[in-house]
C-alpha positions as CSV (number, residue, x, y, z in Angstrom):
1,X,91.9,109.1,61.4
2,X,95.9,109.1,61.9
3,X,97.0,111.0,64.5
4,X,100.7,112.0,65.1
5,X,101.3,110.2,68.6
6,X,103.9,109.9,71.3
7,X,105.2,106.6,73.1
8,X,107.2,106.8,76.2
9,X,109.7,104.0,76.9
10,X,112.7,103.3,78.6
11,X,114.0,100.0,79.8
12,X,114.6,101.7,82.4
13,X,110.9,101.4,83.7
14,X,112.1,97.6,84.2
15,X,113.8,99.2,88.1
16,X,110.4,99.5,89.2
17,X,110.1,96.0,90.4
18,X,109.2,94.7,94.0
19,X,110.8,90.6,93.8
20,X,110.1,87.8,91.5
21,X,107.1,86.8,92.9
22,X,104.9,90.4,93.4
23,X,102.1,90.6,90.7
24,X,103.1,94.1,89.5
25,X,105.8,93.2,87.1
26,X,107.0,96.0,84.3
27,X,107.6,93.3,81.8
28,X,104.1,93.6,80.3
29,X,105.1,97.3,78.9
30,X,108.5,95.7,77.2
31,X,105.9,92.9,75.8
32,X,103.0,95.4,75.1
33,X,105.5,97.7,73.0
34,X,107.5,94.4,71.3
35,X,104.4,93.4,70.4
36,X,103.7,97.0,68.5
37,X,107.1,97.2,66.8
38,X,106.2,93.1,66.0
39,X,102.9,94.3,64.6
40,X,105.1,97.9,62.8
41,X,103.0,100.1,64.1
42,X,105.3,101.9,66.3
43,X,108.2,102.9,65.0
44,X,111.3,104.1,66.4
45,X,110.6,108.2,65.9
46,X,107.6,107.7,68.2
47,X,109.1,106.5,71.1
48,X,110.0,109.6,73.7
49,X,112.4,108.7,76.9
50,X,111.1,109.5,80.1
51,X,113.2,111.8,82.7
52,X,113.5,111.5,86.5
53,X,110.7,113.7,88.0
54,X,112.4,116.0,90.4
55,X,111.8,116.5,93.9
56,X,109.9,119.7,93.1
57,X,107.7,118.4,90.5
58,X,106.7,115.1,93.0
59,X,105.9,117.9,95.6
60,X,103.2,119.3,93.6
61,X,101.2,116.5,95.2
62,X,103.2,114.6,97.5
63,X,104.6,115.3,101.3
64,X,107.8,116.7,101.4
65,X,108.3,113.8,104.4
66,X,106.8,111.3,102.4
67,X,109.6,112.0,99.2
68,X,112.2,112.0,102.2
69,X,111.3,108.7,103.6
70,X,110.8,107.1,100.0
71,X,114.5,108.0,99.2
72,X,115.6,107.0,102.9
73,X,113.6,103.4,102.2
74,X,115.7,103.2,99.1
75,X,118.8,103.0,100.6
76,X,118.3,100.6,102.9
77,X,118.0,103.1,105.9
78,X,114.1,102.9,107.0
79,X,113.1,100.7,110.1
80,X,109.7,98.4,109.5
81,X,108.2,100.8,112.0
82,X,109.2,104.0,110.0
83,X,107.9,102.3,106.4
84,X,104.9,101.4,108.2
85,X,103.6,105.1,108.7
86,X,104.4,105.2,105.2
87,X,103.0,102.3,103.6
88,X,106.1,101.1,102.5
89,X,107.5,97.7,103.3
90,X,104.0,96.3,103.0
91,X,103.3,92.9,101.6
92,X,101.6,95.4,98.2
93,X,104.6,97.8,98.5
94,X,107.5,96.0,99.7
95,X,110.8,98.2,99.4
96,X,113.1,97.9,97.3
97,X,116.4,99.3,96.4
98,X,116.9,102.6,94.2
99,X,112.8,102.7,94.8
100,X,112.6,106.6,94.6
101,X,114.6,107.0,91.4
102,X,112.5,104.1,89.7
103,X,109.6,105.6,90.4
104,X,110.2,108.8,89.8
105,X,111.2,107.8,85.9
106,X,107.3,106.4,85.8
107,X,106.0,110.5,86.8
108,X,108.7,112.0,84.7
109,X,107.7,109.6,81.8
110,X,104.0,110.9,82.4
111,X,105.3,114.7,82.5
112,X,106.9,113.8,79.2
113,X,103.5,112.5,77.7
114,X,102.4,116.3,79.4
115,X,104.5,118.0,77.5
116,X,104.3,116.8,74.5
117,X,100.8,117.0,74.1
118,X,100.2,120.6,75.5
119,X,103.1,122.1,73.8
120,X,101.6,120.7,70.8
121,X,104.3,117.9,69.4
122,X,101.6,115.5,69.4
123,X,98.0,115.1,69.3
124,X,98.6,112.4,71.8
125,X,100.5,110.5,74.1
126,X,101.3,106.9,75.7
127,X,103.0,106.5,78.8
128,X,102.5,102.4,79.9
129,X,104.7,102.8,82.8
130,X,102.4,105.2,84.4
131,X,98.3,105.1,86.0
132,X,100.0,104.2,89.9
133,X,96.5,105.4,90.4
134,X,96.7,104.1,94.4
135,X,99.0,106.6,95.8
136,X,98.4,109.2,98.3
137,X,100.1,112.7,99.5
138,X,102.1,110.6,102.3
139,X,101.5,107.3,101.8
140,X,102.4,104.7,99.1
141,X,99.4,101.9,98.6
142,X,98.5,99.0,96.1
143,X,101.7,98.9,94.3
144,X,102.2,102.5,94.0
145,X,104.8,104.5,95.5
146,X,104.6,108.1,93.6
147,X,101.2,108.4,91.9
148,X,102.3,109.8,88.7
149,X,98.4,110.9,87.5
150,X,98.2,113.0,90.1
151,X,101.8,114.5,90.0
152,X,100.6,114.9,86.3
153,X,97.6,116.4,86.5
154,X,98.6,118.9,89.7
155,X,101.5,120.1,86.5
156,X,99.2,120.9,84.3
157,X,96.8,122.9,86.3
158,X,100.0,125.1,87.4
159,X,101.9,125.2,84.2
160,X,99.1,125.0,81.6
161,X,96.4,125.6,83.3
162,X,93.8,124.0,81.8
163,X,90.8,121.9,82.8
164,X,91.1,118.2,82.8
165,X,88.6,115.2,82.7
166,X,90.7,112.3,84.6
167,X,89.2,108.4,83.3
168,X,89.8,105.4,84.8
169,X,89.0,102.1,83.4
170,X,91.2,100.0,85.6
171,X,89.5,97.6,87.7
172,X,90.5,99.0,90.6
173,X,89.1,102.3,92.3
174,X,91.4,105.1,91.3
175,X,91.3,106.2,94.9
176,X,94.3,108.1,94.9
177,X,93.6,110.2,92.1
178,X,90.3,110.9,93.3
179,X,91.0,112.3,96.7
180,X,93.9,114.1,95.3
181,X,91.5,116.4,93.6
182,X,88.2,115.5,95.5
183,X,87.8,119.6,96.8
184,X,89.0,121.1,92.7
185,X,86.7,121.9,90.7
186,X,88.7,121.9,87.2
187,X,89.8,118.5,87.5
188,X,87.0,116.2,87.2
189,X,87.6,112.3,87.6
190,X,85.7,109.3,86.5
191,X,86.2,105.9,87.7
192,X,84.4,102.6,86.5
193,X,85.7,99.8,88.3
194,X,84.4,96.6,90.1
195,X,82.5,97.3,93.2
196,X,84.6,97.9,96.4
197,X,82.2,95.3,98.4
198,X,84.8,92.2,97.2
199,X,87.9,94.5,95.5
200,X,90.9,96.8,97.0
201,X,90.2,99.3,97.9
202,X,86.8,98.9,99.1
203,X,86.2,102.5,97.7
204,X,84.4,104.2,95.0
205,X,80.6,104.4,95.5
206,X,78.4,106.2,93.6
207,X,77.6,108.7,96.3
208,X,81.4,109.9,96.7
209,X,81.5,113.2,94.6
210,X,83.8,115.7,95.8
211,X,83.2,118.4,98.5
212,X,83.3,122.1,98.8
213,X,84.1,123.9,95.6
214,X,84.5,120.1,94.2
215,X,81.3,118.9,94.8
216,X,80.1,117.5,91.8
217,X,83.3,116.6,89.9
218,X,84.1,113.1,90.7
219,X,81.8,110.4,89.5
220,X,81.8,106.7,90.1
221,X,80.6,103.6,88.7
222,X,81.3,100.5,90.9
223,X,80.4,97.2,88.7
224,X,79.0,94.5,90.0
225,X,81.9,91.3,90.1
226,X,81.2,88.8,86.9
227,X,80.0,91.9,84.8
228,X,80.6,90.9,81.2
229,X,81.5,93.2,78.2
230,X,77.8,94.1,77.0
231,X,76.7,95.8,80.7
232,X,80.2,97.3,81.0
233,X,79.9,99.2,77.8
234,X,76.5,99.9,78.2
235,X,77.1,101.8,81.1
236,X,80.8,103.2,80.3
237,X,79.8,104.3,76.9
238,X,76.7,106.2,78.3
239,X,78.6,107.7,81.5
240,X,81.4,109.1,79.8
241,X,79.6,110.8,76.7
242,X,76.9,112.2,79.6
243,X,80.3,113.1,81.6
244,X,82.3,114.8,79.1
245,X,79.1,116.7,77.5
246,X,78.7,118.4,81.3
247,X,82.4,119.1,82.0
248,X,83.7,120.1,78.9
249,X,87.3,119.5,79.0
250,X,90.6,121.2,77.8
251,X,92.4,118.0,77.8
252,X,91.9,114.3,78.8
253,X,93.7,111.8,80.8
254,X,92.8,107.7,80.6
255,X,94.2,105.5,82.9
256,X,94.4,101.8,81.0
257,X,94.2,99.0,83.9
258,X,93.5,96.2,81.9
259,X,92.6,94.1,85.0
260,X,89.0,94.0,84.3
261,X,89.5,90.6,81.8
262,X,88.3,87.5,82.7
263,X,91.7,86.0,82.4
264,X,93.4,88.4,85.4
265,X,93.6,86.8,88.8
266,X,93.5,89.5,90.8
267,X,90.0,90.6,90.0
268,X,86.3,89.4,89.3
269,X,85.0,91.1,86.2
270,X,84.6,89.2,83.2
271,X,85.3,91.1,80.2
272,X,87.3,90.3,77.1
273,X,89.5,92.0,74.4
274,X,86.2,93.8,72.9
275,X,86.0,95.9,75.7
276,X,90.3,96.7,75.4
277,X,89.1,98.2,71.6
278,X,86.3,100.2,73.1
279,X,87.7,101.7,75.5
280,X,90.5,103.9,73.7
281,X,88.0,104.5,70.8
282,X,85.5,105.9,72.9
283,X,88.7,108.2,74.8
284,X,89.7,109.3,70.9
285,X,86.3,110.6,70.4
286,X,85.6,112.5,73.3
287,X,89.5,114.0,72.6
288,X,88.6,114.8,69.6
289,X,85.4,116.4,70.3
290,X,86.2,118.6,73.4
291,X,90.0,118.9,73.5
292,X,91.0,119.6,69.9
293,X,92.7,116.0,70.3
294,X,94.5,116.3,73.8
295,X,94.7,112.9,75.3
296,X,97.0,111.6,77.5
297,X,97.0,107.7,78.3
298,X,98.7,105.9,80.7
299,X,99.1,102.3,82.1
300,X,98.1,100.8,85.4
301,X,96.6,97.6,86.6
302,X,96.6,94.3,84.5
303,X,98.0,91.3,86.1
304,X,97.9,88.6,83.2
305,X,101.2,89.8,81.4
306,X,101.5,87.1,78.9
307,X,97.9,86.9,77.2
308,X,96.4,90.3,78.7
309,X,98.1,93.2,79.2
310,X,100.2,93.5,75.7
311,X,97.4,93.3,73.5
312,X,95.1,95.7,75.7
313,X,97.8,98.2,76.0
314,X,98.7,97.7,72.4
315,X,95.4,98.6,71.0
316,X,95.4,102.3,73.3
317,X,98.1,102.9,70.9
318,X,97.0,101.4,67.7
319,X,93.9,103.5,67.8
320,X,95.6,106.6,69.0
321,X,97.9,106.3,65.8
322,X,95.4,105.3,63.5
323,X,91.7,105.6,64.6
324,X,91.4,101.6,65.1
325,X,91.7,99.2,66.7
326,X,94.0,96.3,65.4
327,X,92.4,92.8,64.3
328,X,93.2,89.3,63.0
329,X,96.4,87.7,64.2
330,X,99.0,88.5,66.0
331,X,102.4,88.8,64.4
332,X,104.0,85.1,64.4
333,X,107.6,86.9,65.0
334,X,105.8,88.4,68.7
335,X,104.7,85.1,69.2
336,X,108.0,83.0,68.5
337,X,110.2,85.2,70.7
338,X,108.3,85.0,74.1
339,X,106.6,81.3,74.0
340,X,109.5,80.0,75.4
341,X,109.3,82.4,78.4
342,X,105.6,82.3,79.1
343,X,103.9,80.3,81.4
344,X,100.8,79.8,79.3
345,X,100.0,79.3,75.9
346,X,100.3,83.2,74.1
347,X,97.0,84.1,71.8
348,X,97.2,84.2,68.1
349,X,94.5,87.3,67.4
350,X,93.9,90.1,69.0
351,X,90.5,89.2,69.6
352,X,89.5,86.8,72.3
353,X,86.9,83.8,71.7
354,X,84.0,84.4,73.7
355,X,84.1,81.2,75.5
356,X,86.8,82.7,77.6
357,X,83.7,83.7,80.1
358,X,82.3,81.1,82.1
359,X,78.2,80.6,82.2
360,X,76.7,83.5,84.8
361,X,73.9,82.4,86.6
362,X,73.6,86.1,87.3
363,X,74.1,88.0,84.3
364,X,70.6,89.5,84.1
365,X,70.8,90.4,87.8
366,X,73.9,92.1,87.6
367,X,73.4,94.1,84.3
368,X,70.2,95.4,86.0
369,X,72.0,96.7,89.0
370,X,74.6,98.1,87.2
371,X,72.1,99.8,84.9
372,X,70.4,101.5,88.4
373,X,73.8,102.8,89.2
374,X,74.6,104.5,85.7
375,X,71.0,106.0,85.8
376,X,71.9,107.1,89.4
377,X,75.5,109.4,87.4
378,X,73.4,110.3,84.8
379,X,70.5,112.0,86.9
380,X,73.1,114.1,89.1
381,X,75.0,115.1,85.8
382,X,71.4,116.3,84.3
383,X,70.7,118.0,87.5
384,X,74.1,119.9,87.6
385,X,73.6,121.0,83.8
């Protein structure tokens, strides 16, 4: 199936950058999309530029105080002790200069990818800058100072209003994101991510499912750490379809960490590329299926730039334009131009060998515990039906 498809770029998304040595590092979306044009599936007609979120737009979910305090860090004019009620000037979000108008181009690039997709311009749309899935009303966290998903999804319940099913693969808990719509009963979220007993944040049980009027409409499935690609689809695949049959939404947002690979160093789960082709496919379906199409994807964690993030970003894209996934090798030109810049050797396919995963003494163990928790989603959805 080709699908007419947005991508939202700007080299601009390079600003949002703590120092040399943080982990978060925008380069992987210039890689991720070089490696697209490398590959000519994305072509110039299908890149959108992002815009500065205003003030007003960030307020749909932020503080007032906090958007006061982000612009005051940015300047140079916030005290430890003030960016400390803030979570700013942290060792995860250190501050930086022109920090507020860098971050608000990765919300407005995400109320682009809005826009174009409710209005009806595309079917779909990519924002890689985006999925700052850790930050809160007042209080930046885990890299993220403006949580553009939220911002995102607040805009569309006010301008479009429409019900939406947030998904969120990234290996971390999308905390922020949940709690921003923990009490709201059209938006529903879905996080699978590695348990919270060894990983930031430490949240994201099974048992956290909204309150009040919410209740009900925010699902969880913490992975056990070393969880390999067969358990994690088992249980993704089968939450999801179960999660989208029971809400029934009018449009869907993914959010893309591609920190669950074995290769990032920031996590513990084991998974390879296979999983990176699933995943989209899987969102494409259900898009298809319940929302005429609507899907919205963004970016988030992935902390292996060179040999990670591109091609699991890539494929989001290769399968929103063309129903598939991409396979065999990657383009030699891709390959050539950053060698000399990367740390490590670059793969040449776009699959990964399996080897990549070490032996796991614990593999049955851990896909049988993850199994428990996935029948533990699917009896509350049945109930709720």
């Amino acid at each position: 199936m080709t699908c007419n498809s947005s991508f939202v770029f700007s080299n601009a998304y390079l600003n949002y950058h703590f120092h040399s040595d943080h982990p978060f590092n925008q380069k992987r979306v210039v890689l991720a999309k070089e490696l697209l044009e490398a590959a000519n599936t994305l072509e110039q007609h299908e890149i959108i530029a992002p815009r500065l979120a205003t003030d007003e737009e960030l307020a749909l979910f932020h503080d007032k105080a906090y958007i006061q305090a982000v612009k005051k860090a940015s300047s140079g004019k916030m005290s430890a002790d003030e960016g400390f009620e803030f979570g700013l000037g942290t060792e995860d979000t250190p501050i930086f200069t022109n920090m507020h108008e860098a971050s608000s181009f990765l919300v407005g690039g995400s109320l682009n990818a809005v826009d174009t997709v409710l209005e009806e311009k595309s079917a779909h749309a990519l924002n890689l800058g985006g999925g700052l899935h850790h930050g809160f009303k007042r209080k930046a966290s885990g890299f993220c100072v403006y949580n553009d998903g939220a911002v995102a999804i607040k805009y569309m319940r006010e301008k479009y209003n429409v019900r939406v099913l947030y998904v969120d693969t990234d290996a971390h808990h999308g905390d922020g994101v949940q709690w921003a719509f923990y009490e709201d009963p059209n938006v529903c979220t879905f996080s699978i991510h590695e348990t919270g007993r060894y990983l930031f944040p430490g949240t994201g049980n099974v048992n956290e499912r909204g309150i009040k009027e919410g209740h009900g409409y925010a699902f969880n499935l913490p992975v056990d750490a070393f969880t390999e690609d067969a358990s994690f689809l088992q249980v993704y695949e089968s939450a999801l379809t179960e999660i989208c049959a029971y809400f029934k939404p009018d449009v869907i947002v993914t959010q893309n960490g591609a920190d669950p690979h074995a290769y990032d160093p920031l996590t513990h789960l084991c998974a390879t590329m296979t999983i990176f082709e699933k995943i989209p496919l899987l969102a494409h379906e259900m898009a298809h299926q319940y929302c005429d199409g609507k899907w919205i994807a963004l970016g988030g964690g992935g902390y292996d730039i060179w040999r990670v993030v591109p091609r699991a970003w890539a494929q989001v894209w290769n399968v929103m334009k063309t129903g598939h996934p991409k396979t065999g090798n990657i383009p030699d030109k891709w390959i050539k131009q950053w060698q000399p810049q990367a740390p490590v050797t670059l793969p040449d396919t776009w699959h990964d060998d399996p080897a990549i995963v070490p032996e796991i003494p614990r593999k049955a163990e851990i896909t049988e515990k993850n199994a428990k928790f996935l029948l533990s989603l699917l009896k509350y959805t049945k109930n709720k039906q």
